[in-house]
Residue, then its C-alpha position, 0 to 999 in steps of 0.5 A: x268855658x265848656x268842657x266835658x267831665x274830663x276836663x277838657x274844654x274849649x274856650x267860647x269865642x277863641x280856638x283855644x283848648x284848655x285842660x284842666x287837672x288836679x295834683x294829688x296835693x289838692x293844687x290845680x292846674x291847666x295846659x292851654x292850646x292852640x290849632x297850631x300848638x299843643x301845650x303852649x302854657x302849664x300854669x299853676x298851682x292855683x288854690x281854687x278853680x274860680x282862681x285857675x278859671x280867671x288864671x285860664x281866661x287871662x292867659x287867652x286874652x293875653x295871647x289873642x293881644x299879643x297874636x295881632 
């Protein structure tokens, strides 16, 4: 994934937006989007960002399975 300081990026190879964010209790989270839609999935906590990270990369395969 690329993204800017932000944290907001797209993910390499698919049309899919991510943005990811912290709650003040330290927990992550990311929204996921698409050309069509804004804000398809809100995911979390996740403990660490390698976790959200792999979370985020999951949910994309998944979507682009199911989309054929």
């Amino acid at each position: 994934m690329k993204g800017s300081a932000f944290n907001f990026g797209r993910i390499e190879g698919t049309d899919y937006r991510c943005e990811r964010f912290s709650r003040p209790n330290g927990s992550l989270w990311f929204l996921l989007s698409s050309p069509q839609k804004t804000y398809l999935s809100c995911k979390g906590p996740f403990f660490s960002p390698q976790e959200r990270d792999l979370a985020i990369i999951g949910e994309v395969k998944k979507r682009e399975r199911t989309s054929i």
